[in-house]
C-alpha positions in Angstrom: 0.0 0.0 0.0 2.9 2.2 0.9 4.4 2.2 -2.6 1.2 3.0 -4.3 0.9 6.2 -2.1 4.6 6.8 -3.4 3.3 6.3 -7.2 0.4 8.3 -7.0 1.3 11.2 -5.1 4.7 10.9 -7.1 2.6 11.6 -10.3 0.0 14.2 -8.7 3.0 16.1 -7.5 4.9 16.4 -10.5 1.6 17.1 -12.9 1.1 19.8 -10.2 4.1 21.0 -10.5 4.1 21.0 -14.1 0.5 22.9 -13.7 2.0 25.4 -11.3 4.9 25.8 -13.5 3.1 26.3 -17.0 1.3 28.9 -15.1 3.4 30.6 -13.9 5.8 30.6 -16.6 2.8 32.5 -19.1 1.7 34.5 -15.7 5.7 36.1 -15.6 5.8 36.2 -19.7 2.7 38.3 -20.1 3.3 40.4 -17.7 6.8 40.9 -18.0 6.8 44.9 -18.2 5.5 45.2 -15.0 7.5 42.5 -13.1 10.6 44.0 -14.3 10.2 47.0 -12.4 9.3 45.2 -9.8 12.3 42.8 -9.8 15.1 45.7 -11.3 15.5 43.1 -13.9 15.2 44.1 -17.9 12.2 43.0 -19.5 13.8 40.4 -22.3 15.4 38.8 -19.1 12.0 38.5 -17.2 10.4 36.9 -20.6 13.1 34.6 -21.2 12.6 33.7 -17.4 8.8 33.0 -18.1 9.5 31.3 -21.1 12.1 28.9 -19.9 9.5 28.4 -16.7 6.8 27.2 -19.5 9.7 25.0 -21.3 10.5 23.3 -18.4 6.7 22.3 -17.4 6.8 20.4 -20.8 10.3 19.0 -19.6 8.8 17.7 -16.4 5.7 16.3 -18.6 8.5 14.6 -20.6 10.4 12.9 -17.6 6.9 12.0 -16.2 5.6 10.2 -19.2 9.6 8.6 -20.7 11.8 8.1 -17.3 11.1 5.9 -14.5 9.0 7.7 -11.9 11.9 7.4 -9.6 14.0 9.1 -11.3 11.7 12.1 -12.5 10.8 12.7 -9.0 14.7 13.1 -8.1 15.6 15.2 -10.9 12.8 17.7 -10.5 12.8 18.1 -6.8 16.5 18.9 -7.2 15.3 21.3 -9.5 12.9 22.8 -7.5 15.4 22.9 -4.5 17.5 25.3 -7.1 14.9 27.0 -8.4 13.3 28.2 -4.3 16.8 29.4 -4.1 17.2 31.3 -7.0 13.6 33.0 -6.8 14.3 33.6 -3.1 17.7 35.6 -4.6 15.5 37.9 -6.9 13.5 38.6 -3.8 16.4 40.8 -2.3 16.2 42.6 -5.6 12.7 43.5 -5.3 12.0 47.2 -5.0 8.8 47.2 -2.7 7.8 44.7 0.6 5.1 43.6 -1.4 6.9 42.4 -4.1 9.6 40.6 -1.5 6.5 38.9 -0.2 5.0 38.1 -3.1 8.5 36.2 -4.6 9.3 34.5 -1.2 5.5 33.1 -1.7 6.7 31.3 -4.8 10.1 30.5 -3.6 7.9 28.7 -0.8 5.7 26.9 -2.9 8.5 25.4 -5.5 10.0 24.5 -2.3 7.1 22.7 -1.2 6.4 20.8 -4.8 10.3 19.6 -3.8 9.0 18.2 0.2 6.1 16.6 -1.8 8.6 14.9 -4.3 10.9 13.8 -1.5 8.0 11.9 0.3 6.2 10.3 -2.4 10.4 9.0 -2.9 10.8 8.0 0.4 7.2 6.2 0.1 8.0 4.4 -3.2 9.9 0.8 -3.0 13.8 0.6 -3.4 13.7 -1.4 -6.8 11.0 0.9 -8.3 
């Protein structure tokens, strides 16, 4: 029973995540003007961010339907862990509290698609 909790929150979290991250990734692409004063970062820099964001929700897609589940889980929550840290980096760039809040808010949620990914690995079998 243990390892099918493993599988299927394994696969709800990184659909989720994939979800979350197509989301977002169009969210930060349209609305890249007004992030980037937000953020001090240019404007082609904020779209390339949403854009790889998108890219990489198909990438997770990918490694859900072609690699072992195993190994999708490890590869994106190590992802994940880089990518809390590097959104909780732009935070100290941000120009307003608000904005600060609002980044750390993502930064906690990636963070929180990688503790989901590390217990549906602890949950699944060794061989699997």
């Amino acid at each position: 029973m243990r390892s099918d909790t493993g599988e299927k929150l394994g696969r709800w979290s990184l659909r989720l995540d994939a979800g979350y991250c197509l989301l977002l990734g169009l969210s930060i692409a349209l609305c890249a003007p007004q992030i980037s004063g937000g953020v001090m970062l240019p404007v082609p820099l904020v779209v390339g961010i949403g854009a790889a964001v998108v890219a990489w929700a198909g990438g997770v897609l990918w490694m859900l339907a072609r690699l072992p589940l195993r190994v999708a889980l490890r590869w994106v929550m190590c992802a994940n862990l880089v990518a809390a840290a590097a959104v909780a980096l732009v935070s100290m760039s941000a120009a307003t509290v608000l904005v600060v809040v609002a980044i750390v808010a993502i930064a906690v949620d990636v963070a929180l698609f990688a503790a989901s990914q590390a217990i549906a690995l602890h949950r699944l079998p060794a061989h699997a």
